[in-house]
N, C-alpha and C positions, 0 to 999 in steps of 0.2 A: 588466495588469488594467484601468487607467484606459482603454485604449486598446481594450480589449474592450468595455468598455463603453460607450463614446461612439462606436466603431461600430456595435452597436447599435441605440443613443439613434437615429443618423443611418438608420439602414436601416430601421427604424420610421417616422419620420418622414418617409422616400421617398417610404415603400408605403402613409400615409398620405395621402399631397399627390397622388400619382398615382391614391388613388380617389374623392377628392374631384375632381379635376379632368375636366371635364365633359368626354365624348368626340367631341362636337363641333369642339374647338376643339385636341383634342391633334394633329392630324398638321397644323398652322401653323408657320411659320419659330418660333425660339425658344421653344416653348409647351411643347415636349416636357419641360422639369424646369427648375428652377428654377438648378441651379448653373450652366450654362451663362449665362444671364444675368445670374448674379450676377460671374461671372467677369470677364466682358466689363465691367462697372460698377467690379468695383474696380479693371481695369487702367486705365478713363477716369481714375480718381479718382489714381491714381499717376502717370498720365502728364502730366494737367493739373498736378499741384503737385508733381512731384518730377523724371520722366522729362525732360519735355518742354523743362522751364527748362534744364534743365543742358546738354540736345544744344542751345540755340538761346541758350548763355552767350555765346559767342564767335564768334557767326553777325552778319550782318546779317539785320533782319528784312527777309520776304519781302515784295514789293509782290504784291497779290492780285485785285489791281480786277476783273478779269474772269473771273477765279474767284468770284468774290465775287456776282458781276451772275449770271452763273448760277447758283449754286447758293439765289439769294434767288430768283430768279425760280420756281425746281424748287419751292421749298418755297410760294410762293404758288399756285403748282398744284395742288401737294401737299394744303395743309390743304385749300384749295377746293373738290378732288374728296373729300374724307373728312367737308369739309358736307353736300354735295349727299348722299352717300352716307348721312348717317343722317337725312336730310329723306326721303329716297326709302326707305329701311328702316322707318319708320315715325313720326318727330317729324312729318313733314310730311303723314303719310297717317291711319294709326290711332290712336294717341298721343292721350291724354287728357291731358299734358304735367299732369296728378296722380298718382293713386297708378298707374303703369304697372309693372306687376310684371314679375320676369323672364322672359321666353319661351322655354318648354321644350319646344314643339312641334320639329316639323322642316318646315314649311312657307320656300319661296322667300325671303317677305321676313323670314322669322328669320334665315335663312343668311346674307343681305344683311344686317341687323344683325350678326351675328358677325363679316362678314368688314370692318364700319365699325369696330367696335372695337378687332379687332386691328391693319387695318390706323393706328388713332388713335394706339394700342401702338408701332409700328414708327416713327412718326415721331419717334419721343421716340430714337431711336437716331440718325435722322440729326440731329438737332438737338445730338447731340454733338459735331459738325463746327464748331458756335459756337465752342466754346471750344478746338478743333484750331486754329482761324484764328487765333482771341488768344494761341496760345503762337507759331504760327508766325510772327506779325505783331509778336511781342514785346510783347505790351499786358500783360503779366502782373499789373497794377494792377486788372483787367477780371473776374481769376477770382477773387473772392472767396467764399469758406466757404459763401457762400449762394449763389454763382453757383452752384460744383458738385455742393452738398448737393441743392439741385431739381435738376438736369440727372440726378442717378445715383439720386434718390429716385423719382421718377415713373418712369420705364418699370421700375423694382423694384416700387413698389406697385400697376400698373395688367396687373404680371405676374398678382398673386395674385388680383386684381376679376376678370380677363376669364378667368382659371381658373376660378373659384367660377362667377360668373355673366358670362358671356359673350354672352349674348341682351340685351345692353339692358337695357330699364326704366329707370326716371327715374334711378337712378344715373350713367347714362352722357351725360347731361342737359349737363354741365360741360363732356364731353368735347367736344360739338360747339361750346357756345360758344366754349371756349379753343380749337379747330382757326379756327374762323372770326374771332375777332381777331389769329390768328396771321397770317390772309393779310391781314389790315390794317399788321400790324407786319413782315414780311418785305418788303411792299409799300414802305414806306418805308424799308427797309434797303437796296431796291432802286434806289429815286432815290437815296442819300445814296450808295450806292455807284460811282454812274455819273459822279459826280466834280461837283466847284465849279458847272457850269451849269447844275445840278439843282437849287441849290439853293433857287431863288425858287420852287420846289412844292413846299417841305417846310417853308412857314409854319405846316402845320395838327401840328409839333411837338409846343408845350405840351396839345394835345390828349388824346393819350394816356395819358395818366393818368386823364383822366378816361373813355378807354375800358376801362383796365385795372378801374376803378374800378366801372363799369358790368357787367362780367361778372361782378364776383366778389359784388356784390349782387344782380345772376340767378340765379348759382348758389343761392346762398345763400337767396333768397327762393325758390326753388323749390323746394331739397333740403328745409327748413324745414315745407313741409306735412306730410312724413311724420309731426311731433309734433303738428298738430293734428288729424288724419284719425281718427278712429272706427275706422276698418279699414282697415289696408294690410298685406298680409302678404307683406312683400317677402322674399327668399330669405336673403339676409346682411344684415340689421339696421347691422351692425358698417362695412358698406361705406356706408351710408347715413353715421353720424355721424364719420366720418373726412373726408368730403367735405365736411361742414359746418362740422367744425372749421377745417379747410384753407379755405375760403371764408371764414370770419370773420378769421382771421386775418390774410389777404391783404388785407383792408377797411381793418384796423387799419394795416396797415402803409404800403398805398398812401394812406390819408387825412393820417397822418402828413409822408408825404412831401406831400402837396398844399399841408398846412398851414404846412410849414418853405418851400416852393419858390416857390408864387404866393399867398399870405398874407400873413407875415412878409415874406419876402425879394422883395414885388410891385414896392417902388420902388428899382428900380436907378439908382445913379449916370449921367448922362446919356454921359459916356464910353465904359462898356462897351454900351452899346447901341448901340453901332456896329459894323456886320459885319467879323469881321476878313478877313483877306489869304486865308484857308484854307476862306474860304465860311461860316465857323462864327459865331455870335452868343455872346454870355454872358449868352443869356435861360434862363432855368430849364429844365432841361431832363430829363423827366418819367422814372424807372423804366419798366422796362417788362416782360410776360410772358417774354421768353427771356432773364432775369436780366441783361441787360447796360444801360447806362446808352443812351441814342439818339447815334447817334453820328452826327457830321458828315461822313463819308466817307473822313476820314481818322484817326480813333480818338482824336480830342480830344472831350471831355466838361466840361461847362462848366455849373455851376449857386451862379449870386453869385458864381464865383472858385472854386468848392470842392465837390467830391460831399460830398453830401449824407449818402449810407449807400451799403452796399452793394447787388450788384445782386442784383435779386429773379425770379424766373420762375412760370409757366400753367400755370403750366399744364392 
């Protein structure tokens, strides 16, 4: 009987989700329903904190460097073409970057929006390859709760946005910021990866936090006009205050971290300000969008002697 009826509950809420789901956007990789990508999320989420430690217990960890240097390189590609892509769809052409509603035409540069957002969707899949490195690389100190809470949260919640509304409008506003500090931060994932003589081009370190810090008060100031605006009749409301909430609190978190890291903890002992043997310094060293701490090349992480919090992510 229970099972009659929680099937159902579930066959209802299919043949719900599949006619709200805009037909635009159903015949894309993963669009077509939502268990399959739920699937895929909770085997990351097993494999990062259960699977993955135990096959790589009695392993040595992997060296990856040039794994590493391409697949950082793919991903500043990657988000770069997925800027360009919703500057040419419309932030950069028609976009009143105010109340932009969703677009439920079927004109060129719609479809060109649909396909910047999903393709924005699809990146959140290979960015699970992060934390595949940190288990094969044995850093397991690196996946914390909030690493892979955002890592299986975001392309779960930008499942159900780009279903509902798919066309853009200013909700999709965050998407492009967070795609284009990501080719700032992979950028830099890039030199630290290419080993110890890269390291004299990656002084502009303590930086990024205050670029993290920078998007997520864009977002934020910009999703925020929707409460002042006289009229904006945006299609899902609910998508709009989720994104805002997610913006403030990212604010809160990385100021925090600003506060504890080059505040407080500004004057370091004149000792550790000397570079060590591994390229790495033990200058404060900033959170960053794809939840992992900036890392020296070789997965030392260093802030006063001690992280600070966990890692946080863009997304």
């Amino acid at each position: 009987m229970v099972l009659e009826v929680a099937s159902n509950a579930l066959a209802k809420f299919y043949k719900f989700v599949d006619m709200r789901t805009d037909d635009r956007i159903k015949d894309y990789i993963l669009m077509q329903s939502p268990i399959l990508m739920t699937t895929i999320l909770v085997a990351y989420v097993f494999f990062s904190k259960y699977v993955g430690p135990q096959v790589m217990a009695n392993r040595k960890p992997l060296r990856l460097n040039k794994t590493m240097i391409v697949y950082n390189f793919t991903m500043v590609s990657f988000n770069g073409y997925i800027v360009y892509e919703f500057l040419l769809s419309g932030w950069g052409t028609t976009y009143t970057w105010r109340c932009d509603l969703v677009d439920t035409s079927s004109s060129p540069e719609t479809f060109r929006m649909i396909r910047a957002c999903w393709l924005f969707y699809i990146s959140k899949y290979f960015e699970l390859l992060d934390t595949v490195f940190f288990v094969l690389r044995k850093k397991q100190s690196q996946i914390t709760f909030l690493h892979v809470f955002h890592h299986s949260f975001m392309p779960w919640s930008w499942w159900w946005g780009i279903t509902l509304t798919p066309a853009g409008g200013m909700g999709c506003f965050h998407a492009m910021v967070n795609a284009a500090v990501h080719v700032i931060m992979y950028f830099y994932y890039l030199l630290s990866a290419a080993g110890p003589r890269f390291q004299k081009f990656l002084w502009w370190k303590k930086y990024m936090t205050a670029i993290q810090l920078t998007q997520f008060v864009l977002v934020s100031a910009h999703i925020s006009q929707y409460y002042f605006m006289e009229k904006c009749d945006y299609q899902v409301p609910m998508w709009i205050h989720l994104i805002w909430m997610h913006g403030v609190c990212f604010i809160i978190l990385f100021s925090n971290f600003w506060i504890q890291a080059y505040i407080k903890g500004k004057h370091l002992p004149a000792a550790e300000d000397k570079p060590k043997q591994n390229g790495s310094t033990s200058e404060p060293i900033a959170v960053v969008a794809n939840g992992k701490h900036l890392e020296n090349g070789n997965g030392h992480q260093h802030t006063n002697g001690k992280i600070l919090f966990g890692k946080v992510k863009e997304i």
